[in-house]
PASEBA-1860 file (N, C-alpha, C; in nm, 3 decimals):
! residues 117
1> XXXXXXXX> -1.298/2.460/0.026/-1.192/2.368/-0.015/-1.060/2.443/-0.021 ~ -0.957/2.357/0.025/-0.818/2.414/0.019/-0.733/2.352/-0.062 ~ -0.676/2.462/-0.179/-0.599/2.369/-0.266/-0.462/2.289/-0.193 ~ -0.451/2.151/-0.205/-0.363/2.067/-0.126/-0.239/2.117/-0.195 ~ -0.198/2.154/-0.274/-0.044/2.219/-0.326/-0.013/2.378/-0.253 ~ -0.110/2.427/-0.192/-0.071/2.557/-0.138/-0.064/2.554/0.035 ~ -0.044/2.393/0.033/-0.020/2.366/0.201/0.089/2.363/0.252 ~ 0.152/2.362/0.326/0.317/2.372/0.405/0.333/2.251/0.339
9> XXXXXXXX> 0.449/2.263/0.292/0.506/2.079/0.238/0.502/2.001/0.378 ~ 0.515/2.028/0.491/0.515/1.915/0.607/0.390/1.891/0.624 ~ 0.260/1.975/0.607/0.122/1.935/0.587/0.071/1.804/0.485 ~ 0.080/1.872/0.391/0.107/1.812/0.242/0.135/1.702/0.269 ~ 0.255/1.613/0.335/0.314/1.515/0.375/0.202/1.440/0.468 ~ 0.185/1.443/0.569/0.081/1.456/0.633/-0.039/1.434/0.577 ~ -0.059/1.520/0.505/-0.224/1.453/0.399/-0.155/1.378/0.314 ~ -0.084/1.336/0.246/-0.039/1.244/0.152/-0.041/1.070/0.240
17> XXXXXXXX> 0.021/1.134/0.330/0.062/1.009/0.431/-0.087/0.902/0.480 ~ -0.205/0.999/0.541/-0.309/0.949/0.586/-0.368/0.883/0.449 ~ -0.388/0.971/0.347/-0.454/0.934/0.172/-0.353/0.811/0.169 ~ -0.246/0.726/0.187/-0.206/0.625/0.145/-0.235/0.477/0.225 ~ -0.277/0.548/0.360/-0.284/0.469/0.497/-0.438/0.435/0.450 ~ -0.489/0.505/0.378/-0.629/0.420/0.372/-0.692/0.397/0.256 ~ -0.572/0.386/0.136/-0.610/0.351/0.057/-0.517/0.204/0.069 ~ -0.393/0.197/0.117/-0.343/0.041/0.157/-0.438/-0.022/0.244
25> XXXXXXXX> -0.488/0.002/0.326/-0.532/-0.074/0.397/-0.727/-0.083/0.387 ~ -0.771/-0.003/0.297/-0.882/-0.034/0.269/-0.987/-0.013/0.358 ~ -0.955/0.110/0.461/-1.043/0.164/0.574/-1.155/0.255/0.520 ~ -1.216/0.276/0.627/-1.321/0.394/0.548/-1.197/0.571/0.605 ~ -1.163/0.563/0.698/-1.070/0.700/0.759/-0.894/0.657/0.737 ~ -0.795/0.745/0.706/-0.686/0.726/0.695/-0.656/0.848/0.774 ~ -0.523/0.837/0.861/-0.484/0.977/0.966/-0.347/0.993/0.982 ~ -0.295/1.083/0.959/-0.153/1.123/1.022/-0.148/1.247/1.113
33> XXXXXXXX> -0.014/1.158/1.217/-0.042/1.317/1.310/0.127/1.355/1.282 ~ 0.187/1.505/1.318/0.355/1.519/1.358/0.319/1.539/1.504 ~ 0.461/1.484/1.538/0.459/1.549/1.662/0.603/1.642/1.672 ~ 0.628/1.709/1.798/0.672/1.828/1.836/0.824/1.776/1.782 ~ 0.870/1.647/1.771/1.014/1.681/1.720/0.993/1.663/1.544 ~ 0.880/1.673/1.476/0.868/1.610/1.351/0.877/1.464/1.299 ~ 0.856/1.385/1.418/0.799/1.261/1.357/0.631/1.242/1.341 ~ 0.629/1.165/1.255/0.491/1.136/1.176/0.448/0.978/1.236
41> XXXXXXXX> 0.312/0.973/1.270/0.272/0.849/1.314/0.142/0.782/1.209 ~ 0.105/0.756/1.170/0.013/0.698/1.056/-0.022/0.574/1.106 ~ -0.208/0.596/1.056/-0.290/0.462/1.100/-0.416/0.486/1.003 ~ -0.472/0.394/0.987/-0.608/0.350/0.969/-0.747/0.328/1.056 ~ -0.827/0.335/1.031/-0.936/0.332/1.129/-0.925/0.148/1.182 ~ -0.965/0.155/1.300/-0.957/0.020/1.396/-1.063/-0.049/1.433 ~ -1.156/-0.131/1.320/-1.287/-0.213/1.358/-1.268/-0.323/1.362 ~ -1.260/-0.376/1.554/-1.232/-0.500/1.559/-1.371/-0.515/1.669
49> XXXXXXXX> -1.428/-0.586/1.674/-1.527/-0.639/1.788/-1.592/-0.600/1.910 ~ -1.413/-0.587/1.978/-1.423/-0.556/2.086/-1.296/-0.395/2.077 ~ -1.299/-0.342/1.974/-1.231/-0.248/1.951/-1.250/-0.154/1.859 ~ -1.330/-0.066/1.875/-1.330/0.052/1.721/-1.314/0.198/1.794 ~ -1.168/0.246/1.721/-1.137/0.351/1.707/-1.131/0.437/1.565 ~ -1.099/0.566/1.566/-1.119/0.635/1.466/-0.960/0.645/1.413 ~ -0.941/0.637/1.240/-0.780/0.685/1.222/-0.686/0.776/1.320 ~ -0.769/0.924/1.358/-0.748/1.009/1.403/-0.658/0.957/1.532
57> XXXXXXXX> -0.782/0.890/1.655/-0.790/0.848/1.782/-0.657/0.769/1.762 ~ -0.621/0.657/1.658/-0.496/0.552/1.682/-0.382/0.589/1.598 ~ -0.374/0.736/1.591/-0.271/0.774/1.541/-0.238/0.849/1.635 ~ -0.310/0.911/1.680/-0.294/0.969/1.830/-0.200/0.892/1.946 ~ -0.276/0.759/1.932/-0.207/0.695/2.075/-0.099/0.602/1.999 ~ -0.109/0.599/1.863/0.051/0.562/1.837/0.129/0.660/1.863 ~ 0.142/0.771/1.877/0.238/0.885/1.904/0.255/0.874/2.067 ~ 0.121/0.868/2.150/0.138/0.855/2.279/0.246/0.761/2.280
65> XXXXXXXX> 0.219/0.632/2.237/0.306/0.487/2.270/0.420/0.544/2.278 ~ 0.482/0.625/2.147/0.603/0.645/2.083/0.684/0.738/2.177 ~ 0.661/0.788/2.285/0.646/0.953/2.350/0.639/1.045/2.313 ~ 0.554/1.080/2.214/0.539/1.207/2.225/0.450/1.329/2.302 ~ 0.538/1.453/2.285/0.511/1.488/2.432/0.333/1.569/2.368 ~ 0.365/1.630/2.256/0.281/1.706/2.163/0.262/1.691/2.054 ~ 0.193/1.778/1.974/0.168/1.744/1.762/0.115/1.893/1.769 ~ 0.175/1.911/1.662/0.211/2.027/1.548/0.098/2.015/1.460
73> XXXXXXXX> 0.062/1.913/1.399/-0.042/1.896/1.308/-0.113/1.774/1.281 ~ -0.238/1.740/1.193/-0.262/1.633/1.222/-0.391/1.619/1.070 ~ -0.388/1.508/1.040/-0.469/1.511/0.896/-0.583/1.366/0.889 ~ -0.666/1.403/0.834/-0.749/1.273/0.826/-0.824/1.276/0.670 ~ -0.807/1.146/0.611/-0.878/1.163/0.492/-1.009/1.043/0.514 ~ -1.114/1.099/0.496/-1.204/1.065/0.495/-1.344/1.090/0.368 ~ -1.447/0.979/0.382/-1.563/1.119/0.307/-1.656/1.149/0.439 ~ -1.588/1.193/0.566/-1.703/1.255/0.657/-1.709/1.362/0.627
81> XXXXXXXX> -1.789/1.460/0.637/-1.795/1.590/0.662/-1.736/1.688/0.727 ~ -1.715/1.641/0.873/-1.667/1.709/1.000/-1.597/1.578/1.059 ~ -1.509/1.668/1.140/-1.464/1.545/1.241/-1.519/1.553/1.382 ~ -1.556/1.413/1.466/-1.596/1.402/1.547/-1.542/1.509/1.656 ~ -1.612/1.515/1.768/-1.543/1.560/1.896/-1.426/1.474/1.964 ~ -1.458/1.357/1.966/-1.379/1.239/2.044/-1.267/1.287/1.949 ~ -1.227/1.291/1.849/-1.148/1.303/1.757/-1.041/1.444/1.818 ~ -1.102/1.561/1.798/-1.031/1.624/1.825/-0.998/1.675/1.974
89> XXXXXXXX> -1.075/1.590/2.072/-1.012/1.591/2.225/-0.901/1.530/2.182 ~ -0.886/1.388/2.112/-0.750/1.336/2.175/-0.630/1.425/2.113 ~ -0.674/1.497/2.000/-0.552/1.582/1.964/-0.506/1.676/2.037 ~ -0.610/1.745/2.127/-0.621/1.840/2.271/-0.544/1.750/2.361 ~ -0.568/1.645/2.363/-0.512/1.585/2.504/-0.362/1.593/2.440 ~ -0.319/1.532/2.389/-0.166/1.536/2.388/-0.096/1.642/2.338 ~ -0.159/1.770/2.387/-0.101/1.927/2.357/-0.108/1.965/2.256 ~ -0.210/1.934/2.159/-0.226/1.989/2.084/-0.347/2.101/2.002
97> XXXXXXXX> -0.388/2.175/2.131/-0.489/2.223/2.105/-0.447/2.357/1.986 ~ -0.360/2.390/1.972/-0.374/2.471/1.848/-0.293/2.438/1.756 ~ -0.271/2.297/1.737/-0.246/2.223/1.589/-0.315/2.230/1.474 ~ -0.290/2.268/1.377/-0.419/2.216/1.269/-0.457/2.123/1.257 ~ -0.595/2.045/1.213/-0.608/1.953/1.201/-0.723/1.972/1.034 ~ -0.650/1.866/0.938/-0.662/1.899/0.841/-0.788/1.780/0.771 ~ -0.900/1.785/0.741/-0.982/1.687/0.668/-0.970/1.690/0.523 ~ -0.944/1.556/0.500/-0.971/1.579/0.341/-1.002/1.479/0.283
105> XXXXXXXX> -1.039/1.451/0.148/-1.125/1.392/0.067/-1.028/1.321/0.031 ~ -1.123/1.177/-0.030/-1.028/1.067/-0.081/-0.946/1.140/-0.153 ~ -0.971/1.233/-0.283/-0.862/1.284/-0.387/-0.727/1.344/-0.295 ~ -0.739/1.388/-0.173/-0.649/1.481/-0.103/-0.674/1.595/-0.094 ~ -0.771/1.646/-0.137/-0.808/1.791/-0.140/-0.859/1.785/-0.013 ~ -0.805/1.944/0.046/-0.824/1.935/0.200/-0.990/2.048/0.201 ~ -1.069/1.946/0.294/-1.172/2.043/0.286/-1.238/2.106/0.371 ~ -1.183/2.049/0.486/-1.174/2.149/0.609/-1.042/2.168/0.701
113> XXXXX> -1.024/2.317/0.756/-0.924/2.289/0.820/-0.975/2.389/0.957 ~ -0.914/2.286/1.082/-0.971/2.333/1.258/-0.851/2.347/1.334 ~ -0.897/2.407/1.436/-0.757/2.402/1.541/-0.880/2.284/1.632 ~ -0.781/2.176/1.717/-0.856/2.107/1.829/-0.892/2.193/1.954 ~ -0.821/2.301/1.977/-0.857/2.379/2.064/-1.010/2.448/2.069
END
């Protein structure tokens, strides 16, 4: 476990951001990514029918939408354990293979941290 107060405040932000995205919206995953100029994209996990993505995955391609070219970092609060693979390709795909990517627990406490690379 990583204490969430000894994280870069733009991290911090980032896990704060995803922890609010899914506690408004009542998902099981909440995700924020930055990208390379420091904007922040935030989502919730996506279970529709004919559509289920992961927080991670549609925070991802909200940044795609948005152009971004890359991400700097990227956070998911969840109670999984690990994060998927699918998960951290798409953070690979949009240049971000040595971003952090930060998991953490409903409280915000971060409890794992990976590069997608």
């Amino acid at each position: 476990m990583t204490d969430s107060t000894a994280l870069d405040p733009e991290d911090r932000k980032i896990v704060t951001l995803a922890r609010s995205a899914r506690a408004r919206n009542g998902v099981p995953e909440g995700a924020a990514v930055r990208d390379e100029t420091g904007r922040t994209y935030v989502a919730g996990t996506v279970a529709l029918p004919s559509l289920q993505l992961s927080a991670l995955r549609t925070a991802v391609a909200m940044a795609v939408a948005s152009g971004a070219k890359s991400l700097e970092a990227a956070a998911v609060v969840s109670d999984v354990e690990s994060l998927a693979e699918a998960d951290l390709a798409a953070v690979r795909d949009l240049g971000g293979a040595s971003a952090p990517v930060l998991l953490a627990g409903a409280d915000g406490v971060v409890r794992v941290r990976v590069t997608a690379g």
